[in-house]
N, C-alpha and C positions, 0 to 999 in steps of 0.2 A: 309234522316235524320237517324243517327246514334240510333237506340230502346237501352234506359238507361235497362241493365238487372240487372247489378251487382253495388252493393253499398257500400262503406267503413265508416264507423261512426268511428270518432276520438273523444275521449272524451264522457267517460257512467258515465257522471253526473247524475242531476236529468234532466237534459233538454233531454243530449243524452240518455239516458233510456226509456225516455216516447215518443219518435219518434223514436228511434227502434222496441219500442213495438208497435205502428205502423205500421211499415214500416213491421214489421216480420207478423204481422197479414192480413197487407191488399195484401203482395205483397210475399208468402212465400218463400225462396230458394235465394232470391236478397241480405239479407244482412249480413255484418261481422262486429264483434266490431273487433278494433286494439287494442291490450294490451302488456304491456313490461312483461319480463319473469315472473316478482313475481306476477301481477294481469292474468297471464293465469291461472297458476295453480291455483288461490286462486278462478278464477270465473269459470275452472272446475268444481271444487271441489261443492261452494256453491251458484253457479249461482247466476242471480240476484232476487232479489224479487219486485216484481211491481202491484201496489195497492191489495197487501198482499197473490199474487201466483208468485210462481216459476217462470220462464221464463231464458232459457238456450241458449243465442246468439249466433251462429257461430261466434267463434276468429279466428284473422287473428293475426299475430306474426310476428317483425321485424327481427326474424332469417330466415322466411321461405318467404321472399319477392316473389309476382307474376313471371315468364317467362316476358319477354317482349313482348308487345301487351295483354297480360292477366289480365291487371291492372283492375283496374274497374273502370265503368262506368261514375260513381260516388262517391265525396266523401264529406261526410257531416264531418265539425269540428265543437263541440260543447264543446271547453275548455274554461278555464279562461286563461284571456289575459296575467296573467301572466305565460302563460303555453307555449304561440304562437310560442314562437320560437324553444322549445325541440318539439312539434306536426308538428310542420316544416320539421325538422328533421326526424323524427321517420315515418313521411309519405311518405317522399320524394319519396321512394324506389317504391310506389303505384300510386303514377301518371305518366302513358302515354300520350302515343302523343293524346289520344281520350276521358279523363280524364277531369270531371268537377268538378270544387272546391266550394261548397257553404261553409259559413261561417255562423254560427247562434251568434257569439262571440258577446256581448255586445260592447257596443263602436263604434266609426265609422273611425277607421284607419286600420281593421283588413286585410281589403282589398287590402290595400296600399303592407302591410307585403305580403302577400298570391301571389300578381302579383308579387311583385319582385324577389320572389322565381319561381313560376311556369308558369308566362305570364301574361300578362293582358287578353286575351284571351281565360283562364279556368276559370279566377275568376268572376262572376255575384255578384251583389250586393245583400247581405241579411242579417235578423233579422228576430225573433219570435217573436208574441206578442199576448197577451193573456193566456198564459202555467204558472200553478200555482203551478209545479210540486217540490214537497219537499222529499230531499235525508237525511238518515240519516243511516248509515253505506252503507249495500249492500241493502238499503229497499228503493222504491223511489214508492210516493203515489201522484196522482192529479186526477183532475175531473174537469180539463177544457185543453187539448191538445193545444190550441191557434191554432194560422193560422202562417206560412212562405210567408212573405213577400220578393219577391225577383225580381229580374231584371235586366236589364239595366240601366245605368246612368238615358236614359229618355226613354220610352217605349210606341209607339203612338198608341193608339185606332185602334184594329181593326188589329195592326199589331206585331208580336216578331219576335225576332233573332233565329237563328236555336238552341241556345245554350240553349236561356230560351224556345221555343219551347218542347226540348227535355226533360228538367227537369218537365217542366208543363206535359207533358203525362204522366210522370212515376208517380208524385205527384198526376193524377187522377185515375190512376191503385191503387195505394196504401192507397186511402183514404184518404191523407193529406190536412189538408185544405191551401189552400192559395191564396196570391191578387200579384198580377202585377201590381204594383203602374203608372203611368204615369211619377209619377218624386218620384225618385227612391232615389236620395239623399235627399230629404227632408225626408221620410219616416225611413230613416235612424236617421237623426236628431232628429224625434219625436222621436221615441223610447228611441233615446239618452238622452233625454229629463227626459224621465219618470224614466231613468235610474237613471238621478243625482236627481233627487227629492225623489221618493217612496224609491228606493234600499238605499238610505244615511238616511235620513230621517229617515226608519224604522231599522236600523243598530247603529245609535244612543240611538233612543227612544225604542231598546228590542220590538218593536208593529210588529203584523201582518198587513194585509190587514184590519182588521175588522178596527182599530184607524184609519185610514186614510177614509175608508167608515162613518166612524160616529164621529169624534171627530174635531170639527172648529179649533182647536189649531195643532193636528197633520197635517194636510191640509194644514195650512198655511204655518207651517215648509217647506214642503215639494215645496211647489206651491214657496217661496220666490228663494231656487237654481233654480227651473226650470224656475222663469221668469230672472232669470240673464244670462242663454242659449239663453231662445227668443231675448235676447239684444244683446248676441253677433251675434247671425243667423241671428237678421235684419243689422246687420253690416257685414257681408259676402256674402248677399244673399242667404241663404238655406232655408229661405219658414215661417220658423218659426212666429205664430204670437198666442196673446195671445188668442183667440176661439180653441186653443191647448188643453190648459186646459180642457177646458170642453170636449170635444173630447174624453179624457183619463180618466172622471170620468163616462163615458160612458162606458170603457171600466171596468174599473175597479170594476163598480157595479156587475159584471160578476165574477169576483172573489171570490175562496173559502174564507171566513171570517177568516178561521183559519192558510190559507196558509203563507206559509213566504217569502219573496224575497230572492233570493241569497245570497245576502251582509250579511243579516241577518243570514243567515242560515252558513257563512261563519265565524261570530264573535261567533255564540254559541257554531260550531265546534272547536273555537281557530284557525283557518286558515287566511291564508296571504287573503286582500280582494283585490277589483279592484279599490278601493279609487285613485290607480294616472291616472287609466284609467276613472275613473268622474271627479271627483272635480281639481283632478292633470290638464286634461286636459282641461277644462272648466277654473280654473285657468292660463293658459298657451294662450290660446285663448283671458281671457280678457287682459291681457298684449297687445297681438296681434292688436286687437280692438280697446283700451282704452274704453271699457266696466268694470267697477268696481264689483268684484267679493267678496263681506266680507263672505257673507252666504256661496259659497263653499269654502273661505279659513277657515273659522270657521268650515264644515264640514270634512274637511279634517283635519286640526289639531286633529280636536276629535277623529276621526277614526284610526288614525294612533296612535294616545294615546294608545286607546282599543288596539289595535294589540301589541302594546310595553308592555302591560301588561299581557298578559296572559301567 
């Protein structure tokens, strides 16, 4: 089995920043941010800042693409979905014949995208959860890393594929935490889940984490998109059922109070958000279905308001 040495991170958001700094601390020399010409020189220059020091990535550059066979190992993308296909692109040139592709991408098609480009056969299935990490220019600050959940479609007790295998050794070298689910596409689903509820939810309502921990009215908001999910997931079979819920407010008690979701973090920036990759598709799904979706076509109306306004 092929030892993961070298690692490419695509996308130094706030997610890709706080599993770099990971990855750079538990496993040193393994890894490279990729950056187009104007973010090399700018993150030369002012590095990034991560829960309030310095930290200075080895950049990898699409002018100076690997030798062949020299690719790495692996490569984590951790962009927004409206980013996938120019990250597509721009990484191409970095995966080899020996090249694993994780996806940390919100949503559960990302994979779909990622095999048709580079095989089904580099792409494993995965999602973070639990990472409360908040970006705001080059400053990216959290106090809870989450776990990578990743796999196989289905992955049996007691046994993995050489691919997750090899990713699981490096992620124990490196101190990441993470789970090998058994059924890999549902776990996808959950998360997607918590996606269209918390992330929309709190993007409308301007709330952190703390309103959804303490406030009955933001909860419910929130909880009403994600059980229009469970309705469609029992209509496709992907596992989904309503003890989901509570699952995720397990989770969620774990969370910084003060941290903010993406989406959120997305509308205060003024930036484009992943509204058609939630609501859009969960929308698209209940058509699919004949699952009746108001609460994310009302989330999504509102969201996409927000973005026309700014």
């Amino acid at each position: 089995m092929r030892r993961i040495e070298s690692v490419l991170l695509v996308g130094a958001g706030a997610v890709g920043s706080a599993v770099s700094t990971v990855i750079q601390r538990g496993a040193p020399g393994s890894l490279r941010v990729l950056v187009d010409a104007d973010r090399h020189e700018r993150y030369r220059k002012d590095g990034f800042v991560v829960n309030g020091s310095r930290v200075d990535f080895p950049l990898a550059s699409g002018a100076a693409p690997p030798t062949p066979g020299k690719e790495p190992d692996l490569v984590i993308l951790a962009v927004k979905n409206q980013h996938l296909a120019r990250a597509i692109a721009e990484m191409a040139p970095f995966v080899g014949s020996h090249t694993l592709v994780l996806s940390l991408l919100n949503g559960i098609s990302s994979e779909d995208e990622l095999a048709a480009a580079f095989g089904r056969e580099k792409v494993p299935y995965a999602m973070i959860l639990g990472i409360d990490a908040v970006r705001e220019g080059n400053a990216t600050t959290f106090a809870a890393a989450g776990k990578i959940y990743f796999g196989d479609a289905h992955n049996a007790v007691g046994f993995r594929s050489e691919r997750v295998s090899r990713i699981a050794a490096f992620f124990d070298r490196a101190g990441i935490g993470y789970v090998v689910p058994e059924d890999m596409i549902r776990a996808l689903w959950y998360k997607f889940m918590i996606n269209v509820g918390i992330n929309q939810a709190s993007a409308v309502l301007g709330a952190t984490y703390a309103a959804f921990q303490r406030i009955p009215e933001a909860r419910e908001a929130m909880e009403a998109a994600m059980r229009e999910l469970i309705g469609i997931s029992r209509a496709k079979g992907t596992g989904l059922v309503e003890a989901d819920l509570g699952s995720w407010y397990d989770t969620l008690a774990g969370m910084s109070p003060d941290a903010k979701t993406s989406m959120l973090q997305d509308v205060e920036a003024r930036r484009k958000t992943e509204v058609e990759a939630f609501a859009g598709t969960v929308i698209a799904l209940g058509k699919e279905t004949g699952v009746p979706t108001p609460v994310n076509r009302l989330l999504f109306d509102l969201i996409r308001t927000i973005e026309q306004s700014y």
